[in-house]
N, C-alpha and C positions, 0 to 999 in steps of 0.2 A: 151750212151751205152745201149745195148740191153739184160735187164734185163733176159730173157725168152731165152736167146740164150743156146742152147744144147752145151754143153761141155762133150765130150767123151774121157777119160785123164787114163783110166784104163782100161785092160788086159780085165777083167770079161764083160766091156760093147758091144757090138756088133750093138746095136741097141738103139733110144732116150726113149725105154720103160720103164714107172714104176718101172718095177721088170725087167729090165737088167742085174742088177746087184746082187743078193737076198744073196750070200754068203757075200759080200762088206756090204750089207746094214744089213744083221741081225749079222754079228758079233760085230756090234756097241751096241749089248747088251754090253759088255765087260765092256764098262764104265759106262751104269746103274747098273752094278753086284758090280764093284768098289764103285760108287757113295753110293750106299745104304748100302755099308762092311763100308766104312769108317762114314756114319750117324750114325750105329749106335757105332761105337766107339768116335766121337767125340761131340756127343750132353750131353750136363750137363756138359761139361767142361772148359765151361765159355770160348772159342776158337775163336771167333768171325771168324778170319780171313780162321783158318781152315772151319768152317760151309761155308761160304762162296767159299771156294777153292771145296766142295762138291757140291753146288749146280750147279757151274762152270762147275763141271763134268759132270755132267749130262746134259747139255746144251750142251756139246761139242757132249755126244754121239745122242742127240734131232737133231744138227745141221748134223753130220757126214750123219746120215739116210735121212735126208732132202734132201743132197747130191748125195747121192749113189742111190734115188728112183728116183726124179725129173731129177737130173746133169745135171741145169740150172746156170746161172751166180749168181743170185739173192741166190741160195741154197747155191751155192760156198762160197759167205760172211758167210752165216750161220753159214756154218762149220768151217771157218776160223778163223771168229772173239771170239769166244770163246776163242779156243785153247789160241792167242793173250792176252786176256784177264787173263789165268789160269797162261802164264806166268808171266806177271808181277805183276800177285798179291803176288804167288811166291817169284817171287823177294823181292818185298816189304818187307813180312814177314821174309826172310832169313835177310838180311839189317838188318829190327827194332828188330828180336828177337834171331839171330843168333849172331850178330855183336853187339849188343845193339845198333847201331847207334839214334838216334835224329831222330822223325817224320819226320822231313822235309830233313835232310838227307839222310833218306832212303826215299823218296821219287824222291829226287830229283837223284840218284842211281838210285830207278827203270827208269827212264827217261833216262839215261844214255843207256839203252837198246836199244833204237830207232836208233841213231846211231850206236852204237857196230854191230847192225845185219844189218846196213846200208851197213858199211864198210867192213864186213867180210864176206855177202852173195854171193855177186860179186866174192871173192878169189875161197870160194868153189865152185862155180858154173865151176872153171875152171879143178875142177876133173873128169876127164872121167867116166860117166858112173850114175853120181848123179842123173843130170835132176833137174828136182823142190822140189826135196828134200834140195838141195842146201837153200833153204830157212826154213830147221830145223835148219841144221849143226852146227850153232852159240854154242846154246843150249846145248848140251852136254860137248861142249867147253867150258862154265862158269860154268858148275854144278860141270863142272872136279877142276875147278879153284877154285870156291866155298867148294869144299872137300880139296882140300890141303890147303888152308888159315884157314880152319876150324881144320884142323888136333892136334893140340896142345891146341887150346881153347875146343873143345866138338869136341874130337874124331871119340864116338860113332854116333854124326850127319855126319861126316866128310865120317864116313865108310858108310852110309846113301847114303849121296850123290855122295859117288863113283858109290854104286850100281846101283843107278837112270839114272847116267853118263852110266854106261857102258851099261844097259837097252835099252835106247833110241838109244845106237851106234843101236845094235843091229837091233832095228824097223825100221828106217833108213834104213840101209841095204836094208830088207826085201823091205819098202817100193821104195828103187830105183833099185832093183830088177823086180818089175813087169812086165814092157812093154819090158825089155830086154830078158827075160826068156817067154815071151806070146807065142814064136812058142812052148817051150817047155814043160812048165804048162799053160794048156788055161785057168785053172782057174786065173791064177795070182798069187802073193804074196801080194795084198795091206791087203787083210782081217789079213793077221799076225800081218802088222800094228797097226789095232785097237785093235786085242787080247793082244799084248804087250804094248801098251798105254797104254789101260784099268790098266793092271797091274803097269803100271811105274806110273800113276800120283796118282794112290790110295797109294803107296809105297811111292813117294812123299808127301803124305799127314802125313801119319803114319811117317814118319819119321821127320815131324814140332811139329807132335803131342806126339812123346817119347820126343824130345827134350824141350816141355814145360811142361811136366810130370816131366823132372829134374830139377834140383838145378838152373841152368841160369834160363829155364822158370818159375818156381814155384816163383824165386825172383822176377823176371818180374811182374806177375801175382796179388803179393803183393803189388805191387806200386812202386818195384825200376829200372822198366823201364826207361828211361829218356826221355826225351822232351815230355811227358804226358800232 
């Protein structure tokens, strides 16, 4: 594979230049604006998982830029592998402090994901009009699932991760939007994308982080976590 090979996959790019894209590439502030709202709500609160889910953040919006200036194949992982990564840490943390499940079962749950987005990226990919978005789509689809299993044990996270759910429909959109809408907006739609990301996974964060502020997490937090 041709690590340097130029990838031209968005509305805004015209040409392999640098700054092709400058609206695409500076709105990936969104996630460092995110990233450092929620540092400083979640440092001193003995969070691990969250601090972690923040510095993720901020990689995602390191990786996105990389992306959108370069848009080489080698950038493309950059930007990808992160996101990858924010989910299943996500996950995990939903599993171990949501569900209380057992380290290794929520472990072995977040693994569960590889398949799930195996089997179901293929389905959506058969909706007109998605394109490679097709390969978020899962996502929303478990966070939705995640809030209504959540609905009766923690509510309040439950209404959380509807939000987060319905957020991401949202960027989605926008995002498979773009190249369809390119005769009509030359700028494109991907830049919404990151503006509404930025907001979804910082919302996602604060939302791990009210839920171990209450009564499940503060027991947690005590030691009555299980499989410690």
């Amino acid at each position: 594979m041709n690590w340097t090979q130029s990838i031209d996959g968005y509305c805004e790019r015209l040409d392999p230049s640098f700054w092709a894209e400058p609206v695409n590439a500076v709105t990936n502030g969104a996630f460092l604006v995110a990233a450092l709202v929620m540092y400083l709500r979640v440092r001193g609160r003995g969070l691990p998982l969250a601090m972690a889910m923040v510095w993720v953040l901020a990689t995602i919006g390191v990786g996105s830029f990389l992306f959108h200036t370069f848009g080489q194949r080698w950038a493309a992982l950059a930007d990808t592998a992160p996101i990858l990564l924010f989910i299943l840490l996500y996950i995990f943390a939903a599993n171990r402090d949501f569900w209380g499940l057992r380290t290794w079962t929520a472990l072995a749950g977040t693994a569960a994901f590889i398949p799930y987005a195996a089997l179901t990226v293929p389905l959506f990919a058969m909706i007109p009009g998605i394109g490679s978005s097709a390969g978020y789509a899962p996502v929303p689809v478990l966070i939705a699932a995640y809030a209504f299993g959540l609905r009766q044990r923690a509510p309040e996270t439950a209404r959380g991760l509807a939000i987060g759910a319905g957020l991401l429909c949202l960027s989605i959109a926008f995002r498979s939007a773009d190249e369809p809408l390119c005769t009509t907006i030359p700028l494109g739609t991907h830049f919404l994308w990151h503006c509404l990301n930025g907001l979804l996974l910082g919302w996602m964060i604060e939302v791990y982080r009210r839920h171990m502020a209450g009564p499940a997490g503060q027991g947690a937090l005590a030691g009555g976590r299980p499989g410690r």
